[in-house]
C-alpha positions in Angstrom: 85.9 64.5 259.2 85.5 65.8 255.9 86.0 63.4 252.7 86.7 64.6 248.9 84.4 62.6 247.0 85.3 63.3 243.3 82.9 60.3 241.5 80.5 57.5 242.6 83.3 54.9 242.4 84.9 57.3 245.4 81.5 57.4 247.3 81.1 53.7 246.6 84.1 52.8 248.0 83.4 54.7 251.1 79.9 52.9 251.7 81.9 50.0 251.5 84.2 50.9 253.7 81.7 51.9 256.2 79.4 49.1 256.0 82.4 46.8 256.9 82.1 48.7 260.2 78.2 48.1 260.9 76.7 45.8 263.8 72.9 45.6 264.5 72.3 48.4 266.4 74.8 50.8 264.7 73.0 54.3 263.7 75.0 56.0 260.8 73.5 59.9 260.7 73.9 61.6 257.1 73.0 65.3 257.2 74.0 68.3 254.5 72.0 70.2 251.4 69.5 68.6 249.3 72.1 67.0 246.3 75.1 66.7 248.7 74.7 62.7 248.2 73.2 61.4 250.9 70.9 59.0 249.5 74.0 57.8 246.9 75.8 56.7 250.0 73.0 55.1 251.5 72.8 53.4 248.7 76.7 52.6 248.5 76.6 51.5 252.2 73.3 49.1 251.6 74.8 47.8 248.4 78.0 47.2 250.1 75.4 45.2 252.7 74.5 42.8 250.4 72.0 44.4 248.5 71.8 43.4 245.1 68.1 45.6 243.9 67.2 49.0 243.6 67.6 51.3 246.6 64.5 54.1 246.1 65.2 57.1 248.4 63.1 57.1 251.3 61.9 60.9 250.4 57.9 60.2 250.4 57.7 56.9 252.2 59.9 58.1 255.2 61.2 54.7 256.0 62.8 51.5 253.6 63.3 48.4 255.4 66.6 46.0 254.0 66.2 42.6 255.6 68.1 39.2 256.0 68.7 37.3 253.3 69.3 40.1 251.3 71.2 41.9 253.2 74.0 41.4 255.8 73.0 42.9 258.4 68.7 44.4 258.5 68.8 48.4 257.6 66.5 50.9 258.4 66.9 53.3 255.8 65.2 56.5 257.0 64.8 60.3 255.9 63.4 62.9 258.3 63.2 65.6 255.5 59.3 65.6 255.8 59.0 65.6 259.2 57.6 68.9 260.6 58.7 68.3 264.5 61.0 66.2 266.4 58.9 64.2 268.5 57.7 62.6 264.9 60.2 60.4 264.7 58.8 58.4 267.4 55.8 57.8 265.5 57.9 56.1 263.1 58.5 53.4 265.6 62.6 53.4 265.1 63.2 51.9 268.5 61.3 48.7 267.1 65.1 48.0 264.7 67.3 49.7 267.4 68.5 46.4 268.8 68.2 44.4 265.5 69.2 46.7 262.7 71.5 49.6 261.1 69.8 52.9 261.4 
C-alpha cells in the first residue's frame, strides 16, 4: 500500500489509525530512506497509544520501551539501523515483549 502523506497532521492521523488496530503481540515493520518518516510515525502510533511524553528515536540506544500506565498497550520501539548482521537482533532479546507487547 502506498499512502500520500502531505503534513504531520496526515501522518498523525494514520498512527492513530493504526494504533487502533494493535494487540499485544502485533509487530508493525517500518522500512524506507533515512528522512522518509519513520520515527514521526512511531511517534504518531505511540502517541496515539497513550503516550503523553517525548518519543526520542531509538537511533543510538537500539531499543525504547513504552509501558502500562502510560500507554495502552506496552511498545517496543526498536531500530535495527546500527545492527551490522541479522542474527543481532536476537541479542536484543525481542522475543522477551513478543507475547506482551507491540513491536
Amino acid at each position: 500500500m502506498t499512502w500520500d502523506l502531505p503534513d504531520l497532521a496526515a501522518m498523525e492521523h494514520l498512527g492513530a489509525a493504526i494504533a487502533t488496530k494493535l494487540h499485544p503481540g502485533d509487530v508493525v515493520a517500518l522500512t524506507g530512506a533515512l528522512g522518509a518518516g519513520k520515527t514521526t510515525l512511531a511517534r504518531a502510533i505511540i502517541a496515539a497509544l497513550g503516550h503523553k511524553g517525548e518519543v526520542p528515536s531509538p537511533s543510538f540506544a537500539i531499543l525504547e520501551l513504552y509501558e502500562k500506565p502510560d500507554v495502552r498497550l506496552p511498545v517496543v520501539h526498536a531500530d535495527f539501523y546500527r545492527l551490522a548482521r541479522p542474527d543481532e537482533v536476537d541479542e536484543l532479546g525481542l522475543y522477551d515483549y513478543r507475547r506482551d507487547a507491540v513491536l
